[in-house]
C-alpha positions as CSV (number, residue, x, y, z in Angstrom):
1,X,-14.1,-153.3,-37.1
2,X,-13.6,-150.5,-34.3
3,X,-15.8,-151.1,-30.9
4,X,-19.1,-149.4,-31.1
5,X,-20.1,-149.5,-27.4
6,X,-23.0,-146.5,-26.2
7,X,-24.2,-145.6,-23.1
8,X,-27.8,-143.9,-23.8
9,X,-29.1,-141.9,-20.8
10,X,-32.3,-141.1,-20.3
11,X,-33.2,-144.2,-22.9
12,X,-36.8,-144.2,-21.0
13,X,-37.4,-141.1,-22.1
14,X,-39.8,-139.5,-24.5
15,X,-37.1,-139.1,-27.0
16,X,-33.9,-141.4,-25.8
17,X,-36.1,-144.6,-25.9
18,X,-36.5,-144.4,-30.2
19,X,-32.5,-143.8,-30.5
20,X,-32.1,-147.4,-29.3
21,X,-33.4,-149.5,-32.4
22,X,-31.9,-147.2,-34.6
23,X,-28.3,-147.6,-33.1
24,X,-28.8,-151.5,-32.5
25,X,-29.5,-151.8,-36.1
26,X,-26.5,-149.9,-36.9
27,X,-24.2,-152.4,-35.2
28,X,-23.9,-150.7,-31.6
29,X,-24.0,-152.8,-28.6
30,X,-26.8,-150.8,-26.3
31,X,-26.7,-149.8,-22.5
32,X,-29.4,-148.3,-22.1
33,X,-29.8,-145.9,-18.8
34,X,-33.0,-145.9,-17.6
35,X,-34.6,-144.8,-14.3
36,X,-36.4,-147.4,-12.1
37,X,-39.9,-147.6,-12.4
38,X,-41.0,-150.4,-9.6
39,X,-43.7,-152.7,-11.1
40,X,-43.4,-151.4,-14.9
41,X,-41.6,-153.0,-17.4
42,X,-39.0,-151.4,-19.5
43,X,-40.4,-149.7,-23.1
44,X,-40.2,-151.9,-25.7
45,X,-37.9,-149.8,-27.8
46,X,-35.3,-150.9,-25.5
47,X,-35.3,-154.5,-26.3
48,X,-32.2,-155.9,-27.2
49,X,-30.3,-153.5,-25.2
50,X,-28.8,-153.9,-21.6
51,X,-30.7,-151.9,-19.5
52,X,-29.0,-150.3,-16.6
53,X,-30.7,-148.4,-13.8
54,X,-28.4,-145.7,-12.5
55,X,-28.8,-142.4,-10.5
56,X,-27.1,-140.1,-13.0
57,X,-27.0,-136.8,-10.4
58,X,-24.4,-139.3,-8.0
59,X,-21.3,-139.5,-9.3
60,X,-20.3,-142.5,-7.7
61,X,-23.1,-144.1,-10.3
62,X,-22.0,-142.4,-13.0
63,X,-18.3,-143.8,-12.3
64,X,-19.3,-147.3,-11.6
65,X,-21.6,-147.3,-14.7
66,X,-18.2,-146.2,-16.8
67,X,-16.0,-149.1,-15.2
68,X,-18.3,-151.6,-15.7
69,X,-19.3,-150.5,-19.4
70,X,-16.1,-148.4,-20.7
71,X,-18.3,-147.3,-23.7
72,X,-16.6,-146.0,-27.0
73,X,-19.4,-144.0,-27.1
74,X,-22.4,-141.7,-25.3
75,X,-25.6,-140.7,-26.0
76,X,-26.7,-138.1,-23.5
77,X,-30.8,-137.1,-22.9
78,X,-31.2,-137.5,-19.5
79,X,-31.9,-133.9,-18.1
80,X,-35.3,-132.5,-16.4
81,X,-38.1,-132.2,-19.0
82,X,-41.2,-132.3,-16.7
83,X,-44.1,-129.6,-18.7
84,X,-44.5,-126.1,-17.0
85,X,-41.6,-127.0,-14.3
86,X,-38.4,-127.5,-16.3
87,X,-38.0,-124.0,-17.8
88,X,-37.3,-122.5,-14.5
89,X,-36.4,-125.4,-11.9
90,X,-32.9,-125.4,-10.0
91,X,-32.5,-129.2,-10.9
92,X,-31.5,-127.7,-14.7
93,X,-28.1,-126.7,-12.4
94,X,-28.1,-130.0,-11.0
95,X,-28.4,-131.4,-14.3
96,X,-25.4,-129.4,-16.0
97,X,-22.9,-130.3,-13.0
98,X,-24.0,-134.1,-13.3
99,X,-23.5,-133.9,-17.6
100,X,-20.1,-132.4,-17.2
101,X,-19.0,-135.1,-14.6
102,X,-21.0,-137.8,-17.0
103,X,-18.6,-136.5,-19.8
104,X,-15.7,-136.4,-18.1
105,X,-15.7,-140.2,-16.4
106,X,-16.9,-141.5,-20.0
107,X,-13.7,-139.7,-21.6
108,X,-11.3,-140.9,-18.5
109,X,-12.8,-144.5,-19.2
110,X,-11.9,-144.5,-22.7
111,X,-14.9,-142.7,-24.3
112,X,-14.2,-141.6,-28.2
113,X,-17.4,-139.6,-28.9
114,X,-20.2,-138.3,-26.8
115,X,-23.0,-136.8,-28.4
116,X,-25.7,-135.1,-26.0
117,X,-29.4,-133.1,-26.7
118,X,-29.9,-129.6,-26.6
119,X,-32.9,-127.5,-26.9
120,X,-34.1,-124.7,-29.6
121,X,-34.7,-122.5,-26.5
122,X,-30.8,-122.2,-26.8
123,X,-31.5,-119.8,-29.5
124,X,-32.3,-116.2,-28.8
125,X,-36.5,-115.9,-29.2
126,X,-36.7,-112.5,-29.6
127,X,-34.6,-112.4,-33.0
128,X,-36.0,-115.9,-33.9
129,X,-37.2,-116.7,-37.3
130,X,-35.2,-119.6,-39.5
131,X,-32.5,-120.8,-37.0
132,X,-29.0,-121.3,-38.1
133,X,-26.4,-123.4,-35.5
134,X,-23.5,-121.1,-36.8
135,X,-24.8,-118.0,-37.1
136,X,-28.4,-117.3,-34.7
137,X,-27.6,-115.5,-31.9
138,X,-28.5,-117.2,-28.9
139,X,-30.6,-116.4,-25.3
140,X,-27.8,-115.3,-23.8
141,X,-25.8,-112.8,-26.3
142,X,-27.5,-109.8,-25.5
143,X,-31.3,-110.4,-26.0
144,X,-34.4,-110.9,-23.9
145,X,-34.1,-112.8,-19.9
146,X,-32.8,-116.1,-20.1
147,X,-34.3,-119.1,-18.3
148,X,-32.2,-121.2,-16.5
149,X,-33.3,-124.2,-18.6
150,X,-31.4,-121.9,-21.6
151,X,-28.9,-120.6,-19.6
152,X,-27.5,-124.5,-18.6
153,X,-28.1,-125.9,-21.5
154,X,-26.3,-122.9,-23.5
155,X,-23.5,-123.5,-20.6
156,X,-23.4,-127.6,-21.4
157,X,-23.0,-127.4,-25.0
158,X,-19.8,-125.0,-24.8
159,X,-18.7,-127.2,-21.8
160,X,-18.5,-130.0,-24.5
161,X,-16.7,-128.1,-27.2
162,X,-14.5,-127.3,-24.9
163,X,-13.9,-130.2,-23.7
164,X,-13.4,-132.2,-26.7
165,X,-11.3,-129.7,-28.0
166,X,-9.1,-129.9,-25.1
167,X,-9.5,-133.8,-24.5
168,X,-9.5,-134.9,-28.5
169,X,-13.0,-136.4,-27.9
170,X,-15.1,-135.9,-31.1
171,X,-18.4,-134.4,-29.6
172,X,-21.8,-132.9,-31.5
173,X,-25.0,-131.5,-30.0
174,X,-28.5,-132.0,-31.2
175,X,-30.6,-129.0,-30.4
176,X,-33.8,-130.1,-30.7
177,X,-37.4,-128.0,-32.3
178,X,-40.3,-129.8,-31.9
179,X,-41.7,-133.0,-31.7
180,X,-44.8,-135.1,-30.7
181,X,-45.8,-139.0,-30.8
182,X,-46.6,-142.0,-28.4
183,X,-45.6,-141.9,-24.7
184,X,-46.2,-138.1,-24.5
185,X,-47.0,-136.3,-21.4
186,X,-50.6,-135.6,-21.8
187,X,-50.3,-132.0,-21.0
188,X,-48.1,-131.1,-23.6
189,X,-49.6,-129.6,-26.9
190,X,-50.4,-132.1,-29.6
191,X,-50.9,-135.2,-26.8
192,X,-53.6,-132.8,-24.4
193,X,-55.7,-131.9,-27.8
194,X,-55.8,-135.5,-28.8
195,X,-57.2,-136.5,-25.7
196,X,-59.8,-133.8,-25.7
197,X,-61.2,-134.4,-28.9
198,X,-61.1,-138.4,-28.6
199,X,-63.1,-138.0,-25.6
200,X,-65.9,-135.5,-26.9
201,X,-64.3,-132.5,-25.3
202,X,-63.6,-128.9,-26.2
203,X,-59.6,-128.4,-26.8
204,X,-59.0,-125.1,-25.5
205,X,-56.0,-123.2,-27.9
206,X,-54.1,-119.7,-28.5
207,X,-54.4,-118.5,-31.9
208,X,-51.9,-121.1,-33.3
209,X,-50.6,-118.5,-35.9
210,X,-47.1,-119.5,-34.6
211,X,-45.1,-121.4,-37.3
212,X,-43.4,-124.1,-36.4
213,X,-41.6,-127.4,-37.2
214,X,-42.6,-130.8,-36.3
215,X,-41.3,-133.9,-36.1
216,X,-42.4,-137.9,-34.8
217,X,-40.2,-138.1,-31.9
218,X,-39.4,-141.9,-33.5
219,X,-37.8,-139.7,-36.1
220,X,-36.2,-137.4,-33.4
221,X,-34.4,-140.2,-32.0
222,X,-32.8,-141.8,-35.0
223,X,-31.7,-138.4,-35.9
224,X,-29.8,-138.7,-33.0
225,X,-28.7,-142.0,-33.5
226,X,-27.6,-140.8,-37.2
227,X,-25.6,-138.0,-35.9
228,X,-23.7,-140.2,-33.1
229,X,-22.8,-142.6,-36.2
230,X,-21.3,-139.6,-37.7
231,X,-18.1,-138.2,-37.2
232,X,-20.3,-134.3,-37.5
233,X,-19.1,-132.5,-35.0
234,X,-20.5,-129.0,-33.2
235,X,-24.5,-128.1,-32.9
236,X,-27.1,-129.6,-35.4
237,X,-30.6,-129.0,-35.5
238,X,-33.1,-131.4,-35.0
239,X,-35.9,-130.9,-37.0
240,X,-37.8,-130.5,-40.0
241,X,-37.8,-128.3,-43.1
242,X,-41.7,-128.7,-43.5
243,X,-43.4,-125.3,-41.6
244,X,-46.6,-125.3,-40.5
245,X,-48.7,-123.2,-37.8
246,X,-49.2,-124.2,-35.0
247,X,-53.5,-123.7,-35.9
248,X,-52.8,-125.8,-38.9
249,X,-51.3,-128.6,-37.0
250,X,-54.0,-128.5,-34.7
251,X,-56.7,-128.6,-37.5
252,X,-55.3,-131.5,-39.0
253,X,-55.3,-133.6,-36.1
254,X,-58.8,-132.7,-35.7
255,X,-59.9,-133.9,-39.1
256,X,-57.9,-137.2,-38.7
257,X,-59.9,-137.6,-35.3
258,X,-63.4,-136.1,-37.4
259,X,-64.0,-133.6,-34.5
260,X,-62.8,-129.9,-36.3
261,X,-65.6,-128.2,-34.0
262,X,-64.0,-129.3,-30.7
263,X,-60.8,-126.7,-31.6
264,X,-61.3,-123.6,-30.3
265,X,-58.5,-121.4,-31.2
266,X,-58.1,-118.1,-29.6
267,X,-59.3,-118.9,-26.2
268,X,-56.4,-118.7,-24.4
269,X,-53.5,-115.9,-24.4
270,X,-50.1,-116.8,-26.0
271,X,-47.2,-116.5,-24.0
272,X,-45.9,-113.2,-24.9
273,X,-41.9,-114.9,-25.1
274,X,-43.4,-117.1,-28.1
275,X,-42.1,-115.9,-31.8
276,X,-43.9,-116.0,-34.4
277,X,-41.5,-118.0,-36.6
278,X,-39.2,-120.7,-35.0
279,X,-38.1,-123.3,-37.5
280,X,-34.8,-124.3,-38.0
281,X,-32.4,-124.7,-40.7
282,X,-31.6,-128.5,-41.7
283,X,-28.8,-128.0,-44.0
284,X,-26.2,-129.8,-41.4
285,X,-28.9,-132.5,-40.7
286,X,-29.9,-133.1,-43.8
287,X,-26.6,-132.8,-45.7
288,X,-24.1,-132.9,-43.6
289,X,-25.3,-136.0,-41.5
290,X,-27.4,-137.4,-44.4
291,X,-30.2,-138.0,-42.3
292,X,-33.9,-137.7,-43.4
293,X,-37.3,-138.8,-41.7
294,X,-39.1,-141.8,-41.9
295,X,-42.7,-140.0,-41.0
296,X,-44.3,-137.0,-42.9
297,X,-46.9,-134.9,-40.6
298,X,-49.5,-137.0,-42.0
299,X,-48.1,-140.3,-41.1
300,X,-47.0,-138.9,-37.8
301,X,-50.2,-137.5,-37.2
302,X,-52.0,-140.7,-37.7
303,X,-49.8,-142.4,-36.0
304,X,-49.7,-140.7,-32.8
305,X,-53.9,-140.3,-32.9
306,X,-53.9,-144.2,-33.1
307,X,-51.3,-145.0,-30.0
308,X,-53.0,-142.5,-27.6
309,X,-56.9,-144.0,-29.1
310,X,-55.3,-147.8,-27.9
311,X,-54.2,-145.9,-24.9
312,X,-57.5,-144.3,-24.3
313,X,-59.3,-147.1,-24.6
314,X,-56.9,-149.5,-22.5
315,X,-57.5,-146.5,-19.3
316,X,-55.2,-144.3,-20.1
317,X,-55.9,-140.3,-21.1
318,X,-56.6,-137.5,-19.0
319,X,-58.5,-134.5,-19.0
320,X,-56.1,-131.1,-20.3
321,X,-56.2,-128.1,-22.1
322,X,-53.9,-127.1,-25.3
């Protein structure tokens, strides 16, 4: 049987952390990179990997990490993701220059596939609609001003075709739509309204006639682990075929919770970049990698309502706006 060693960064993460059952189950022996948290101990999802807590933006961490490990594989996350800063911070550069050297020592320490996540901001928003990995133009052929979260992302996923064109590495990229479920930041959509309306309070929205694609981020995460286990090369999206607005999503949460008069949609502008349709295309996902979701929205729904309600009541939650 060939080796099936990965190297997961970012496997704290939101997302990287529900890759790692997924891959254990499927025979891979897990190293899980993880940034250190004093005093807090490691997710859960992690168990049964080797955690490893490395400063990916040094190279000489990245290099040690690769000779001690020398991984068949990698599964990349790790990248700045921090709500209302990342679109537009100067660590996205740092980020790209530190993937490239990541993928570079994992190949030169006998690395056979490398599989790394991308973003649907890749895609160009202003001719959005039903997003297609080989044919939707993206941010930076021509349409509106590109954020430099776009821009290095864009720049890493050609960085790795290249590269394993060049270098015979089998790479893919998973350019991921939208997702929600437990561990959350609070201020982003679906987790801030949650926390509103289990604490009695108003959950201030746009007009959530945006339609969209959701997905648990468990689900996210053994995508990922599903393409890795694939030999699928190129972009895939990440995401669902099920569309929904973004006011429908909203009101289903709030009848799950039994609070539908805490949303109040309309209150606050939309950002004017936002398309009204942004879903993607599955057909590479679905048939190509074979993958399909453990969670419909219902089930993910309920599931995420019930984590951040245990949360909530443990002393967790804060107070947000959608």
């Amino acid at each position: 049987m060939a080796r099936k060693v990965v190297v997961v960064s970012g496997a704290g993460g939101f997302i990287g952390r529900w890759s790692v059952p997924r891959l254990i189950a499927g025979g891979y022996e897990v190293h899980a990179v993880a940034a250190r948290a004093p005093g807090r101990e490691p997710p859960a999802q992690l168990s049964g990997a080797e955690i490893h807590y490395a400063d990916l933006l040094r190279e000489e961490s990245v290099d040690a990490l690769m000779r001690e490990v020398r991984p068949s594989h990698l599964l990349h996350f790790a990248w700045i993701a921090t709500p209302g800063v990342y679109w537009t911070s100067p660590e996205n550069r740092r980020w790209l220059t530190a993937s490239r050297h990541l993928l570079q020592s994992f190949q030169g320490h006998g690395g056979m596939r490398a599989v790394m996540a991308g973003s649907c901001a890749e895609y160009d928003w202003t001719r959005a609609g039903v997003c297609n990995e080989r044919s939707s133009p993206l941010a930076d052929d021509g349409g509106a001003a590109i954020t430099p979260y776009a821009e290095c992302k864009i720049a890493m996923q050609r960085a790795l075709a290249t590269f394993g064109s060049d270098r015979h590495l089998s790479t893919a990229w998973g350019r991921i739509f939208f997702q929600f479920g437990p561990h959350e930041h609070p201020d982003r959509l679906v987790a801030s309204v949650i926390l509103n309306l289990l604490s009695g309070r108003e959950a201030l929205c746009t007009h959530g006639r945006q339609i969209r694609s959701f997905l648990h981020v468990a689900d996210v995460g053994s995508a990922f682990a599903a393409l890795l286990d694939s030999a699928i090369e190129g972009p895939v999206n990440m995401g669902s075929p099920e569309r929904i607005s973004v006011a429908g999503l909203l009101e289903q949460i709030a009848l799950q919770i039994g609070r539908p008069d805490l949303v109040r949609l309309g209150v606050r502008s939309a950002p004017l970049s936002e398309p009204a349709l942004l879903v993607p295309d599955v057909e590479r996902l679905y048939n190509e990698v074979g993958w399909r979701p453990q969670f419909g929205l219902h089930d993910a729904i309920a599931d995420t309502i019930s984590w951040w309600r245990q949360k909530t009541v443990s002393g967790g939650g804060s107070s947000v706006t959608a």
